[in-house]
C-alpha positions as CSV (number, residue, x, y, z in Angstrom):
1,X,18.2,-44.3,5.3
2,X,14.8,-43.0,7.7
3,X,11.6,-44.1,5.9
4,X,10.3,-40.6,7.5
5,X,10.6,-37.0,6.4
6,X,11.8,-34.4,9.7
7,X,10.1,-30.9,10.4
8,X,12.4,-28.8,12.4
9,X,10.6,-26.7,15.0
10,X,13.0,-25.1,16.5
11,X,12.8,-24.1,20.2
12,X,8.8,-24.9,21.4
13,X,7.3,-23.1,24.4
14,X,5.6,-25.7,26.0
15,X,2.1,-25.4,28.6
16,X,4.3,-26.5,31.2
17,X,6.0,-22.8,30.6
18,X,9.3,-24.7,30.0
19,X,10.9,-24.8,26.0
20,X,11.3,-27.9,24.3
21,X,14.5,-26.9,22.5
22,X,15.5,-27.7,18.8
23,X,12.4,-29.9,18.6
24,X,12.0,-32.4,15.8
25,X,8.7,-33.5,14.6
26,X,9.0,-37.1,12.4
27,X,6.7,-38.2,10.4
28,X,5.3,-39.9,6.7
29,X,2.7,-38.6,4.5
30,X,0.7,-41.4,2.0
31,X,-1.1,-40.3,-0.9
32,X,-1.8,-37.0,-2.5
33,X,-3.3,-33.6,-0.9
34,X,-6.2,-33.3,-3.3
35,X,-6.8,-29.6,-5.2
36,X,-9.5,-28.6,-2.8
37,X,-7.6,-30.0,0.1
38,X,-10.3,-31.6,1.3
39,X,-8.6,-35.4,1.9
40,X,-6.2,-34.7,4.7
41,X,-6.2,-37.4,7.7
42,X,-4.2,-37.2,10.3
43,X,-3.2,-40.6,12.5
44,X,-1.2,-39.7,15.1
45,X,1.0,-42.3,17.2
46,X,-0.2,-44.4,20.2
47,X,2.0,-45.4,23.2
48,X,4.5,-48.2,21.9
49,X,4.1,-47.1,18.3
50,X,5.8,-45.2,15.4
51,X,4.5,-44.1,11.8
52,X,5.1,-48.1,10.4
53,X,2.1,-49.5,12.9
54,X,-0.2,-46.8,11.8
55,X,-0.1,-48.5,7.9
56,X,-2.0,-51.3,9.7
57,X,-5.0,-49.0,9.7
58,X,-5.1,-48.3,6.1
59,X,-4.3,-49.8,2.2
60,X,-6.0,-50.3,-0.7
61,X,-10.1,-50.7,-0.6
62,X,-9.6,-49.8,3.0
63,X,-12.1,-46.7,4.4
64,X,-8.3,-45.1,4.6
65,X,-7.0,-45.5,1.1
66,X,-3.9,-43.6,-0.4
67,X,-5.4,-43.6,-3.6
68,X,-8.0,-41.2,-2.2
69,X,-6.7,-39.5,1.4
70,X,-3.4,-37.8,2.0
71,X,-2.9,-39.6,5.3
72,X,-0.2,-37.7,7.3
73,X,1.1,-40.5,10.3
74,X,2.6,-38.3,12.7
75,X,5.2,-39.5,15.7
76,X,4.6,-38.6,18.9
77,X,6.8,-36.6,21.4
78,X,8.7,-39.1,23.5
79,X,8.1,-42.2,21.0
80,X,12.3,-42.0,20.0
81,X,12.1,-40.8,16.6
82,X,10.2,-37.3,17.2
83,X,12.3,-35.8,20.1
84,X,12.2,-37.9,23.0
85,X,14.9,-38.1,25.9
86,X,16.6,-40.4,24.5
87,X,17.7,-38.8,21.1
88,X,18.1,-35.0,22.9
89,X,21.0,-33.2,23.7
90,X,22.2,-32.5,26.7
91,X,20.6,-30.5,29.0
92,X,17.5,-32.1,28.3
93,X,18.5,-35.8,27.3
94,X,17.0,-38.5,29.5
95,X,15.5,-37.6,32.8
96,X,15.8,-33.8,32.4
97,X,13.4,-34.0,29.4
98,X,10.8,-31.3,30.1
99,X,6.7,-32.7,30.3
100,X,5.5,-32.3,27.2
101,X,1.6,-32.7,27.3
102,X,-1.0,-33.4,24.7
103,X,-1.6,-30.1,23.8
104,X,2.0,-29.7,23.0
105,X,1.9,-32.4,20.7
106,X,-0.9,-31.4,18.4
107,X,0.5,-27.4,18.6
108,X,3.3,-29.1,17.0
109,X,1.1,-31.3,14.8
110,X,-0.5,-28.2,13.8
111,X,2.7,-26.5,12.8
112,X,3.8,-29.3,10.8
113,X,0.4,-29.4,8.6
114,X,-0.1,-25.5,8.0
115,X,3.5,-24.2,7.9
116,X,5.3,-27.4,6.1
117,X,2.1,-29.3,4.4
118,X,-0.4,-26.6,3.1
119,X,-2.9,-28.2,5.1
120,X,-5.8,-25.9,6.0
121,X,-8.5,-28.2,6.8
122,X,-8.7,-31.7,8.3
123,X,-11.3,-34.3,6.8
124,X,-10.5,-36.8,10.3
125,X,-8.2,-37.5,12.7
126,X,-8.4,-41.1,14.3
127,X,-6.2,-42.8,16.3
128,X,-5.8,-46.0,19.4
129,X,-5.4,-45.5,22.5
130,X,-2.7,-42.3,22.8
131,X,-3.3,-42.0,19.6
132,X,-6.9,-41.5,20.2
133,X,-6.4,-38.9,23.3
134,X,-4.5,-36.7,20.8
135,X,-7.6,-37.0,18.2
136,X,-10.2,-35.6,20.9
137,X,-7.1,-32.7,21.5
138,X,-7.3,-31.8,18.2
139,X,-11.3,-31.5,17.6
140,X,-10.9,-29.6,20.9
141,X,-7.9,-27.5,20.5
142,X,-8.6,-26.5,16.6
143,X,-12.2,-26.8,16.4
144,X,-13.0,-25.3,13.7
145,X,-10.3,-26.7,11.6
146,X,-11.3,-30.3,12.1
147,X,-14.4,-32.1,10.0
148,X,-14.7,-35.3,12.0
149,X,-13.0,-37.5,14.8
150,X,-13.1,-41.3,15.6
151,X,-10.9,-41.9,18.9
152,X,-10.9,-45.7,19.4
153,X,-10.1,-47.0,22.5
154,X,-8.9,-43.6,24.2
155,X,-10.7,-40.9,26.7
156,X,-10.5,-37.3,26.4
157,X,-9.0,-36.7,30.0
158,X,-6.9,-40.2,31.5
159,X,-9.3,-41.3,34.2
160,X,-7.7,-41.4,38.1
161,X,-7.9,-45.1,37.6
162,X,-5.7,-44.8,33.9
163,X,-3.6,-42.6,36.0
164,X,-3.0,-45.5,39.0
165,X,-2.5,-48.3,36.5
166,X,0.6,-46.0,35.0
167,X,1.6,-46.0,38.3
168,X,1.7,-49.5,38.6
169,X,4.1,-50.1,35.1
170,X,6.6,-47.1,36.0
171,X,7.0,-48.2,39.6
172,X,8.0,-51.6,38.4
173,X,10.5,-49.9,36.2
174,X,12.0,-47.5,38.5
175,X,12.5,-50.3,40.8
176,X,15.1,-51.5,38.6
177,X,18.5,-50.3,40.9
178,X,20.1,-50.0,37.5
179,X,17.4,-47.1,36.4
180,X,19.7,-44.8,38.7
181,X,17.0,-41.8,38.8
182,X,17.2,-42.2,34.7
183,X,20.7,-41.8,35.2
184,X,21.7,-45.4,33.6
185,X,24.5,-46.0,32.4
186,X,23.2,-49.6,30.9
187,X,19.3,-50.0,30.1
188,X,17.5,-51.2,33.4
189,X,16.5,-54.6,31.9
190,X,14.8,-55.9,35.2
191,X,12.8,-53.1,35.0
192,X,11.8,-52.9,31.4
193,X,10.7,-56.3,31.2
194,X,8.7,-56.0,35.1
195,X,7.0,-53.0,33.0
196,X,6.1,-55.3,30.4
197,X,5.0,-58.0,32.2
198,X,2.8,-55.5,34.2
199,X,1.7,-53.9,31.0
200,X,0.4,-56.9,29.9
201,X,-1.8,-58.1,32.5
202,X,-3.9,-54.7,31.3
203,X,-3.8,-54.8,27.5
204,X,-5.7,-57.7,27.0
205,X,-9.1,-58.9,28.9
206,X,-9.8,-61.5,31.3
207,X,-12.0,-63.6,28.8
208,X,-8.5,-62.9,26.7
209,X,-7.0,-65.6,29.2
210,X,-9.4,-67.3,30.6
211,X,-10.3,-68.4,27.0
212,X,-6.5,-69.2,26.2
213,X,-6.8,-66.5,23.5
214,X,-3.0,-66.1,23.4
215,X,-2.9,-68.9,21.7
216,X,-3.8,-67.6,18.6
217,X,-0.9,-65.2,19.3
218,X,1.2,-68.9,18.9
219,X,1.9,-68.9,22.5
220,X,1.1,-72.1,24.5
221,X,1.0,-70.5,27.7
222,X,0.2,-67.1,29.2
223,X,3.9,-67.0,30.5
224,X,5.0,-67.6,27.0
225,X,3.4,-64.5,25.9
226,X,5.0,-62.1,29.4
227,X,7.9,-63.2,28.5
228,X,7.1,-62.1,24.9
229,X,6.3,-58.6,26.4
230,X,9.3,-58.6,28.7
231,X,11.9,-59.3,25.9
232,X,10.0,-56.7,23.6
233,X,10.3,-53.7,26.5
234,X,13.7,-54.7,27.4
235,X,14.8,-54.6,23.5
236,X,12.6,-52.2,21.5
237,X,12.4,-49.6,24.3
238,X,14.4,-46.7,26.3
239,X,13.1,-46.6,29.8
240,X,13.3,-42.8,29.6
241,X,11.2,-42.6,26.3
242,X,8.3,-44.8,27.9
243,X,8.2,-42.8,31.2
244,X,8.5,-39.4,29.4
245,X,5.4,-41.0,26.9
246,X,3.4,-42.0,30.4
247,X,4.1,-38.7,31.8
248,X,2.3,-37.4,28.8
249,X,-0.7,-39.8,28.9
250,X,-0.7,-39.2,32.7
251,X,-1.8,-35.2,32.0
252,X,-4.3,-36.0,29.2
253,X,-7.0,-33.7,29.9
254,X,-7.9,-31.5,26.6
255,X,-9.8,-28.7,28.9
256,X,-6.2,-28.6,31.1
257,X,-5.1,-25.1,29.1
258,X,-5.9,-21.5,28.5
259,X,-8.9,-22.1,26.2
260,X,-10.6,-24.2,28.7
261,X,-9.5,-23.9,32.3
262,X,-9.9,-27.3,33.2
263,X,-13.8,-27.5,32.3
264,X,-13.9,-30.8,30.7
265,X,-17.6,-30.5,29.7
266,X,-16.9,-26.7,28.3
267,X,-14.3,-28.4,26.3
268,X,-16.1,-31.4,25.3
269,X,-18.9,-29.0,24.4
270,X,-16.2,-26.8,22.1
271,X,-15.9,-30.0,19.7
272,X,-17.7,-29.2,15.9
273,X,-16.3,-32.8,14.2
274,X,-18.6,-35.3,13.1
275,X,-17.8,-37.8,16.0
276,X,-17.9,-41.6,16.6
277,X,-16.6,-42.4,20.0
278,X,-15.8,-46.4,19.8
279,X,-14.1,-47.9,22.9
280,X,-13.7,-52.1,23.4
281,X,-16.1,-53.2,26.5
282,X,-13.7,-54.9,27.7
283,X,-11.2,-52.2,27.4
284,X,-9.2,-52.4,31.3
285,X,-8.0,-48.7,31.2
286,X,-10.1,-46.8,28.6
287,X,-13.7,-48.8,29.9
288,X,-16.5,-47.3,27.5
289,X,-18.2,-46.0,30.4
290,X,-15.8,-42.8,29.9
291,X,-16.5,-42.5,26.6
292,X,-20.5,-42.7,27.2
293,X,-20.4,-39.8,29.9
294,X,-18.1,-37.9,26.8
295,X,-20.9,-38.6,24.1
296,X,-23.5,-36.8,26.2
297,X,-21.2,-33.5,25.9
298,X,-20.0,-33.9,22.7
299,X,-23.0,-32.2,20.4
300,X,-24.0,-35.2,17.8
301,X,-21.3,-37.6,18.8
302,X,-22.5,-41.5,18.5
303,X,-21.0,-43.8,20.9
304,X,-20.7,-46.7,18.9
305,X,-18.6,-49.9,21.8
306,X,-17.1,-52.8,20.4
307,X,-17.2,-56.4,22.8
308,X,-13.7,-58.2,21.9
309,X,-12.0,-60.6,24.5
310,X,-8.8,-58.8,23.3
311,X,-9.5,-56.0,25.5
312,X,-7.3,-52.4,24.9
313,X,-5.6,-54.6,21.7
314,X,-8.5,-55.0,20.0
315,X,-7.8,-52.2,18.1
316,X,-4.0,-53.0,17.7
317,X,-3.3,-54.0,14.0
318,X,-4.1,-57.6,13.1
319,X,-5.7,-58.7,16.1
320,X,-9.4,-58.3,15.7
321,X,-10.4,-59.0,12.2
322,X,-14.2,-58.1,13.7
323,X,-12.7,-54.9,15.0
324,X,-11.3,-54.0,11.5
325,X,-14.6,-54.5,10.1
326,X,-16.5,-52.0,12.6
327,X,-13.6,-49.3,12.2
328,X,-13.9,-49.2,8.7
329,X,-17.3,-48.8,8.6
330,X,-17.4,-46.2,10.9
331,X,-14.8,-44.7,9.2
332,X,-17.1,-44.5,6.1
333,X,-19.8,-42.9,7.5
334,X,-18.0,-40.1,9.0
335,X,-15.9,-40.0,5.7
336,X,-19.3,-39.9,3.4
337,X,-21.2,-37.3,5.5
């Protein structure tokens, strides 16, 4: 038995102009939607997670508490238990499934809390990393419907340098002869552990290894810990799910639609919610320098950076107790005002 509840879509006309059809939406709701409605949150999925890693971000006497906040943990399109490539029909399993972008995602998301949950205003949406991309998509694409944001580690439009270091991971996957276009007819394991190993050269910082932080991760050596990564790609992950998820990250841009014709600052600009922007200075692909030139467009956001060795995971569950500590606080005040 799924530990998730299933809102059928049905066929969803996507920005691309193409139709995502019979789409599925997973997701889990803790706590209570309140009389006034007025304690909705909204954690959407990052890159390599589902609705279980989100309950790392909240839990009794936490700033998210289901004793006081209906927290609804959404999955992402492409993350293998929403629709993703891997659990669609033909004709658009594996390779042939269609881009689905950001916006896509929270239109869904949208649906899911107006037509399924009753949900007519949001008190925050937060998130990590992807997570976090779809957060700014929201304040930007519903404006007036969300009450306060707190991306952590994430941009509002992937940066050309994001974009190149995606490059990197999927060309080391698609290198894999048994990939066959997407066409495999066994998982490419060469390739989905050479993404991993990639993938983890970027997650953490260089004062993460050049201190021997891994370590504390209980592995001896660096090469412990890709190997680690390599066995977790190769046995957690469809190669089609991951590229279809990295396409999506790849065209994160929340002014890249109708509403805002690709004017970043007109969307920026657009965004009512209370915001705390809080990237990791040592963040390799989401460096807080993005998120400074954001505040500036964003009326009343605080740009509130975090210096962790652990880089991008920082913010990942568990890792940071420091980090934690910061989020939750910030958390508070955006809760409290």
């Amino acid at each position: 038995m799924s530990d998730y509840d299933v809102f059928e879509l049905g066929d969803v006309a996507l920005l691309s102009g193409q139709s995502l059809r019979s789409a599925r939406l997973a997701y889990k709701t803790h706590g209570t939607l309140n009389s006034a409605g007025d304690n909705v949150v909204i954690l959407p999925t990052f890159y390599t997670g589902t609705h279980t890693r989100n309950e790392g971000y909240f839990g009794p006497e936490r700033a998210l508490d289901p004793e006081r906040h209906f927290i609804v943990s959404i999955n992402m399109l492409g993350n293998g238990i929403s629709s993703s490539p891997s659990n669609t029909p033909t004709p658009q399993d594996g390779p042939r499934f269609p881009l689905v972008t950001l916006w896509d995602n929270v239109f869904c998301q949208h649906r899911l809390l107006t037509e399924r949950l009753g949900v007519s205003r949001v008190r925050l949406v937060a998130g990590w990393s992807m997570a976090g991309c779809q957060a700014y998509q929201w304040a930007a694409q519903y404006p007036s419907m969300v009450d306060a944001m707190l991306p952590f580690c994430a941009s509002a439009k992937t940066s050309p340098h994001n974009f190149v270091f995606l490059e990197g991971v999927k060309a080391a996957l698609c290198a894999d002869g048994a990939w066959n276009g997407g066409n495999y007819e066994s998982p490419p394991e060469a390739g989905l552990k050479a993404f991993g190993r990639v993938y983890a050269g970027w997650a953490f910082s260089q004062t993460f290894y050049r201190e021997g932080l891994y370590r504390k991760m209980g592995f001896e050596t660096f090469e412990d810990l890709l190997v680690d990564w390599e066995n977790d790609h190769a046995e957690n992950w469809d190669a089609n799910d991951l590229l279809a998820k990295l396409a999506t990250w790849q065209a994160g841009d929340i002014s890249a639609n109708p509403l805002y014709e690709g004017d970043i600052e007109r969307a920026l600009g657009s965004i009512r919610a209370r915001t705390i922007l809080m990237p990791c200075a040592q963040d390799l692909y989401f460096p807080p320098e993005d998120n400074a030139i954001e505040a500036r467009h964003i009326p009343g956001a605080q740009f509130r950076p975090y210096d962790s060795p652990w880089g991008h995971c920082a913010a990942s569950p568990g890792k940071d107790p420091g980090f934690e500590t910061a989020l939750d606080a910030n958390i508070r005040e955006l809760l409290d005002a």
